[in-house]
N, C-alpha and C positions, 0 to 999 in steps of 0.2 A: 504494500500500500504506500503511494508515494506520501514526504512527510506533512507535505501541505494539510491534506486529506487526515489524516491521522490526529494532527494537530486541530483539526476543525471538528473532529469527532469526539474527541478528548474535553474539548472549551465546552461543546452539545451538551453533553452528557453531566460534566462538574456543574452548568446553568440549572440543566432539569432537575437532576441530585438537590442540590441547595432550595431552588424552589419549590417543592414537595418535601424538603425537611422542616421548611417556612409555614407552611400551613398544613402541617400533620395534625395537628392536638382538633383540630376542627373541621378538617377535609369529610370522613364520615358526615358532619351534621350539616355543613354545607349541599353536600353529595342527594342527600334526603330534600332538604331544602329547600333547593334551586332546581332540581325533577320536581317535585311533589310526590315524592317517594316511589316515581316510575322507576326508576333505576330500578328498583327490589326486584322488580317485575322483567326487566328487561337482562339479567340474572340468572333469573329464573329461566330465562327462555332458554340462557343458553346451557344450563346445565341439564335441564329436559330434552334439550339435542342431542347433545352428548349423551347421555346417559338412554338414547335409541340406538345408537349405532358404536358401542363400544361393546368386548366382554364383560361379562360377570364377573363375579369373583374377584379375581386378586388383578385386576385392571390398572393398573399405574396413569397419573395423568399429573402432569406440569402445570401448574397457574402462573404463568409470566408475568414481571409486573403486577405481582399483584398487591402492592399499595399496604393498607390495611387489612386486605384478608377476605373482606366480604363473599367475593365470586369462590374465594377456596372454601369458604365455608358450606355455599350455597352447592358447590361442586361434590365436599362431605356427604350435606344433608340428605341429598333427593338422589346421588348417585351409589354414594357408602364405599367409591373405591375408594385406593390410599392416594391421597393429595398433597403434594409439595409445591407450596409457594415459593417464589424468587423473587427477589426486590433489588434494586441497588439503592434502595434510599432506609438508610438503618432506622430512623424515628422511626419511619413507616411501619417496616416490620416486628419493630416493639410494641406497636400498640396492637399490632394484628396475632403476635405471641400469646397477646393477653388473652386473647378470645377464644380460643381454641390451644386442648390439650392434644387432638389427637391429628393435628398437621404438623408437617415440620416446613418450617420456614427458613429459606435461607438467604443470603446476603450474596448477590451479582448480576452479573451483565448478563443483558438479553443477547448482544451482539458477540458472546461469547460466553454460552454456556459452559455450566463445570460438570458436564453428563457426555458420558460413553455415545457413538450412534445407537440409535436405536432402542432408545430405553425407555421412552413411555407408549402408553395407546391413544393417549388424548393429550391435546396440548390447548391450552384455553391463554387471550391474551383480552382483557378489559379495558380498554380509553386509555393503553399505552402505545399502540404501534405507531399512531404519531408522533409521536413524543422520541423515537428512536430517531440518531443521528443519519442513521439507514436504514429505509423499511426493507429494502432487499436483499440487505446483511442479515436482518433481523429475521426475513424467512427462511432465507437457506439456513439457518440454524437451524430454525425449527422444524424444519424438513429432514434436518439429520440428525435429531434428538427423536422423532417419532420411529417406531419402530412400520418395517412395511405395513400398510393397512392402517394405518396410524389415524387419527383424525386431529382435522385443526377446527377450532368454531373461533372467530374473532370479533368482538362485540368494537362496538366504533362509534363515535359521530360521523353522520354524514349528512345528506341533501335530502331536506323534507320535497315532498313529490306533489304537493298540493298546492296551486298556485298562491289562494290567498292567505293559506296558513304557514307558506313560507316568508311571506312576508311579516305575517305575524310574529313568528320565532324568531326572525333577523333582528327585529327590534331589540325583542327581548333577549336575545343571544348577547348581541354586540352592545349595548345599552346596561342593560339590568343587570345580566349578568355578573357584570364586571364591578357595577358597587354596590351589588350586597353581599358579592363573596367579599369583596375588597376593605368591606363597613365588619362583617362579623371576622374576618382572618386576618385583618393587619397588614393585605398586603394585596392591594390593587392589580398590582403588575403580574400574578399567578394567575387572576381569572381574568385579566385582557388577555395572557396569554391563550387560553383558553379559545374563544373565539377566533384569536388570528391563527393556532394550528390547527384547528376545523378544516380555516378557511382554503389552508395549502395542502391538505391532505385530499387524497385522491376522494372521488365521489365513490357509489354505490359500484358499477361498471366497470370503472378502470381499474380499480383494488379486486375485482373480483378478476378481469385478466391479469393483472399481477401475479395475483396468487397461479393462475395458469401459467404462465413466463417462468414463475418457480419452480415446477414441479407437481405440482399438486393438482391431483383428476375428482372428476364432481364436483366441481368448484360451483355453487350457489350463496344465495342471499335473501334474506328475509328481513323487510323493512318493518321498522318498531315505531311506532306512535307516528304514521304517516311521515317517517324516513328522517326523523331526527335523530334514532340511531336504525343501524342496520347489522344486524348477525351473519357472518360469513364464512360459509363451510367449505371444507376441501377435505381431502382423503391422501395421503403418501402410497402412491401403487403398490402393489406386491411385491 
């Protein structure tokens, strides 16, 4: 990797790290908050996905990014395989420790997992893949971390599909959003960020050829609350 690149990935990631250590203690109540607790719901989807198209039993599945824990939790709840969390942001995963006794949490990079090929069956990633300095680093990992047959589901913001309720949410995305998380967290600048990597991340369409450009076959998408998030599935071949 030349060092240009390396160095611009390095700066990415120390800004995201720190801004999500900024508003840990209140990210959860925000999260509820500022959905009206659709999130829960939109969670739920994806661990009811998962949990159609993976084995039984002793099933292994990754939660990347996953923050404070929710999605692994939810992942737990409704699926009962064994669930390991990954963060690179340590508050984060301390308050997500507390919650749960029977996941293990652990501390790294998405763009460079600390797992063998091929070791889980499900790989789950929640309102992080934007947030990677490379989402196409970020899926050839995760395409070499699932084992053949693997599956990925990846929960997202993306582009509500309703003319005049997208303008609706635009408002409130880029507007509200930004100072009431900014009024209860302390820190304005985490929820403009918010909206403005919405803004640069791929729509519904192109993230789902992505995912096809990676590797990954069955590549579909399911829009959540008239497409203000979108769930997106893929399968690693045999």
């Amino acid at each position: 990797m030349p060092d240009e690149r390396r160095a611009f990935e390095n700066q990415h990631a120390g800004a995201v790290r720190e801004m999500f250590a900024t508003i840990a203690a209140r990210y959860d109540l925000l999260n509820h908050l500022l959905s009206c607790n659709t999130d829960r719901g939109w969670r739920r989807a994806v661990a009811r996905k998962l949990h159609d198209s993976i084995p039984p039993g002793s099933a292994r599945i990754l939660d990347v990014a996953c923050g404070t824990g929710d999605l692994s939790l939810t992942l737990f709840e409704i699926i009962g395989a064994r669930v390991l969390g990954i963060d690179f942001c340590r508050p984060m995963l301390e308050i997500a420790a507390r919650k749960s006794l029977d996941i293990t949490f652990v501390e790294g990079d998405a763009l460079g997992l600390p797992f063998i090929d091929g070791s889980f069956d499900g790989l789950t990633i929640a309102f992080g893949l934007r947030n990677l300095s490379s989402v196409e680093r970020g899926l050839r990992e995760f395409y070499r971390v699932l084992k053949p047959g693997g599956r990925i589901v990846v929960l997202e913001f993306s582009r509500p599909v309703i003319p005049g309720f997208r303008l609706l949410f635009q408002f409130y995305f880029q507007k509200v959003v930004p100072f009431v998380g900014g009024l209860v967290s302390g820190s304005k600048g985490a929820y403009q960020y918010l909206p403005d990597s919405v803004t640069r991340f791929p729509d519904q369409a192109t993230l789902a050829s992505l995912l096809s450009e990676m590797g990954f076959r069955d590549v579909s998408y399911q829009n959540l609350t008239g497409g203000i998030a979108a769930v997106h599935f893929g399968r690693r071949p045999n």
